[in-house]
N, C-alpha and C positions, 0 to 999 in steps of 0.2 A: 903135561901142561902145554897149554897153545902159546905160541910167540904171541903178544900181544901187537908184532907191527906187522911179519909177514903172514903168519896165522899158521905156519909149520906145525909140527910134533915134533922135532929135533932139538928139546931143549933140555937144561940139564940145571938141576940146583946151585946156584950159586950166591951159598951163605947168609947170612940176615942181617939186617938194619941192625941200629943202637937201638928201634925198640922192640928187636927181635921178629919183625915182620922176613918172613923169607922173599928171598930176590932168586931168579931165574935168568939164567942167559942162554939166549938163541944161538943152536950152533951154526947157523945157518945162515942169518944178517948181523949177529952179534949185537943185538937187542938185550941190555941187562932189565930187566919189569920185575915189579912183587904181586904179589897174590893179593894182599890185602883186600883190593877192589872186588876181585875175584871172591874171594871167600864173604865179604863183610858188605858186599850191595851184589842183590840177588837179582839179574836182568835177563827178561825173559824175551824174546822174538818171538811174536805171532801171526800167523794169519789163518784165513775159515774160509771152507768155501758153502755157501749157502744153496738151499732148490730153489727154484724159480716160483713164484706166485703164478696160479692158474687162475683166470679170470676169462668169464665170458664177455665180448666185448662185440662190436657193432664198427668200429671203425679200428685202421692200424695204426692212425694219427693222431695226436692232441684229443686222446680219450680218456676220461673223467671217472672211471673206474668208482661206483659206489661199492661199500659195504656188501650188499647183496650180491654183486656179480662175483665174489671170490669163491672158487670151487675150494680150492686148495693154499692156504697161506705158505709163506717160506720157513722154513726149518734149516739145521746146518744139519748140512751131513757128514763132513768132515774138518777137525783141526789137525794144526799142527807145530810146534814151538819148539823153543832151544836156549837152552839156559848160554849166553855172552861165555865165551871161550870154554865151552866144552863139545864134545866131539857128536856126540848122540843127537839125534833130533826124534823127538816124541812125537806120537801122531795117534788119534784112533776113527776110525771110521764108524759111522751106523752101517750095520747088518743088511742085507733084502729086504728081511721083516721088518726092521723097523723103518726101512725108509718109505716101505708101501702103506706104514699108518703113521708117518709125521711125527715119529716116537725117538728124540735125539737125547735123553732124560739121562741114560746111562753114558754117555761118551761128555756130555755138558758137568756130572758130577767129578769127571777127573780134572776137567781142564779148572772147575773151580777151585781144588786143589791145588793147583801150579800157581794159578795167579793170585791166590791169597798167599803161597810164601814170597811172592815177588815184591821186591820195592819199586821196580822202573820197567814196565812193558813195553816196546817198539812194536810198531806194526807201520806199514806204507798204507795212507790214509786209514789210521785205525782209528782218530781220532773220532772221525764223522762214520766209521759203516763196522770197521772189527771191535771195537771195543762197546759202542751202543748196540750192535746186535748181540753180541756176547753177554749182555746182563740183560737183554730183553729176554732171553730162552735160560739164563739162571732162572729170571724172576718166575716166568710160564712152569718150571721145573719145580718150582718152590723150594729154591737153594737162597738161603741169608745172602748178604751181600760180601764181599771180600775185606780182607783189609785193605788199607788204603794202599796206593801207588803211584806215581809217577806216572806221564806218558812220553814218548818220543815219536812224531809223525814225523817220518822222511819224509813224505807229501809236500809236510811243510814246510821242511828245510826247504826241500829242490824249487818251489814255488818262492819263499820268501829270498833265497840268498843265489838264485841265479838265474838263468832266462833257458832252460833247455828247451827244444822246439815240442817236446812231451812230457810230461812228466809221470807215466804208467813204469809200473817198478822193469816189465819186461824193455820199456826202451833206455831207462837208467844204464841197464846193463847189460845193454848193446852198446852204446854209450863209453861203458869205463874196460870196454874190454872182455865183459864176465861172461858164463856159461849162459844162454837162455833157458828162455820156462818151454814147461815143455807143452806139445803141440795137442790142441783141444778146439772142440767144435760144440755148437747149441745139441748135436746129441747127444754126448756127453750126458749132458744133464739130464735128459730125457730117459739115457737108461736108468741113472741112477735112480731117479724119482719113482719108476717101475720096477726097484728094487734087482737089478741087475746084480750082480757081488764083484763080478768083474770088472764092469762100471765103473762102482765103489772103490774095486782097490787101485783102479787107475787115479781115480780122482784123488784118492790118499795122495799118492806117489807125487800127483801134480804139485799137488798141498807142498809137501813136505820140501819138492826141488826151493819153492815159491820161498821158502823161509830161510833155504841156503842163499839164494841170492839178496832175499832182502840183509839178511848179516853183512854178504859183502860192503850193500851199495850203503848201510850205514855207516860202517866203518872207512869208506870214501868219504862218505860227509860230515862226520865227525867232530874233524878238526875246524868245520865253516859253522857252527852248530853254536851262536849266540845265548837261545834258552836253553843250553844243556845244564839237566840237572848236576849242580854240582859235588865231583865225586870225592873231592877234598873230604865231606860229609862223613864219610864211610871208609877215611882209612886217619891212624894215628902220625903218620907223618907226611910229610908235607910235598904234593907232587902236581900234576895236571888238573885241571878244574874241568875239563871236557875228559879226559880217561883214566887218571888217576895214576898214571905213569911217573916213577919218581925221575923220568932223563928228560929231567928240564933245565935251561940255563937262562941267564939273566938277557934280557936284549930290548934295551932303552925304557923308558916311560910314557907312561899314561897318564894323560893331561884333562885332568874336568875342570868347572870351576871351583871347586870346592878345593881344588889339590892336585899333586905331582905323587903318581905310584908306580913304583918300580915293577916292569915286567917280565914275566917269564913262559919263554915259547918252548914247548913239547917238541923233541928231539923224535918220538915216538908218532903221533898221529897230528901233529902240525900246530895244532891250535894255541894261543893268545893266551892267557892269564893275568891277571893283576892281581899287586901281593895286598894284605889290608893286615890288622896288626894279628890276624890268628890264621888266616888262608889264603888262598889267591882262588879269584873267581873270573870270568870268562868275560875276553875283551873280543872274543869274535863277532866279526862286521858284516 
């Protein structure tokens, strides 16, 4: 099991709640976390790298691109995900053949499977480009629709709750410290789309770095993260409303008009809570 604060492997069972939820401690920061969250809300991290649209065009600038000038529309050619504190990251590429006939049908039917068991998917602007292009190439594919989900856009955290001089997931984490993505150029894509395999299995690679870092930079922003879905939801006792972490303590109140509610800050990933008479939900600013 992953520490849920330093994100190790160094951890070891330690015993269950009153209502028998198992608890985990970190040998490492000494982080006590249960599973709960883990087992009972299924959270997936995405992201796709899509081919480029081929268009005949007449100028490099402010050009008007009709229907008729598109030789070749965009496809993805590679995803790549990761189920929140587990170790594996999933990926599949389109083949040579299929990228030289815009054929992504077979790599599109797996990932439809992942995000229909998912209840809350993350992706770094997935709101507006990963997650509408992802049901644009189900729908093309004639795959049904998912069940339903949750979203999380770090885009929209780092835009709404701070002022960073960029907000592209590679300068985030430049930013907090983290490994960067790795290094690619407009040929790239150029082989891939000519069905290269080596191309292909670079750009996999690239993918899949892309989803280790986004993990990180959300678990950086986490605890600043106002609309996080709240994960009280999905576990039977009572813990963080942004992680679900039962090492919360009590520290002053939250003042509406309506009323005075006792708060409780995450020990674990930082964030706010307010209690209400069945959970506590999220006072991050």
């Amino acid at each position: 099991m992953i520490c849920s604060k330093c994100r190790c492997t160094n951890t070891k069972k330690n015993g269950f709640s009153h209502n028998g939820t198992q608890h985990y401690l970190c040998k490492d920061c000494g982080t006590n976390f249960s599973e709960a969250v883990v087992n009972q809300c299924k959270i997936l991290l995405v992201d796709i790298e899509t081919a480029p649209i081929l268009a005949r065009v007449w100028r490099v600038w402010q050009e008007n691109i009709s229907i008729e000038q598109i030789k070749n529309d965009w496809f993805i050619l590679c995803w790549s995900a990761k189920w929140l504190n587990d170790n594996k990251v999933i990926g599949e590429r389109v083949t040579g053949k299929e990228a030289r006939k815009n054929n992504d049908k077979g790599i599109m039917k797996t990932l439809w499977k992942l995000i229909d068991e998912a209840d809350i998917v993350i992706g770094h602007n997935g709101d507006d480009f990963d997650i509408p292009k992802i049901r644009t190439r189900f729908v093309l594919n004639g795959l049904p629709p998912t069940s339903s989900f949750r979203t999380i856009d770090t885009v929209k955290i780092a835009r709404k709750h701070f002022s960073f001089t960029h907000n592209k997931l590679d300068y985030l984490a430049q930013q907090f410290g983290f490994s960067r993505k790795l290094k690619t150029d407009f040929s790239l894509w150029e082989k891939c789309v000519k069905g290269d395999d080596k191309a292909l299995q670079y750009m996999l690679d690239y993918n899949k770095k892309d989803v280790l870092i986004l993990e990180e930079v959300y678990l950086k922003l986490r605890g600043w993260t106002k609309s996080h879905p709240n994960m009280n939801m999905f576990q039977p006792e009572l813990g963080c409303s942004n992680c679900g972490s039962p090492n919360i303590k009590p520290k002053g109140n939250y003042i509406t008009q309506a009323g005075k509610y006792k708060t409780w800050v995450c020990s674990d990933c930082g964030a706010y809570s307010r209690e209400t008479k069945k959970t506590l939900i999220s006072t991050a600013q």
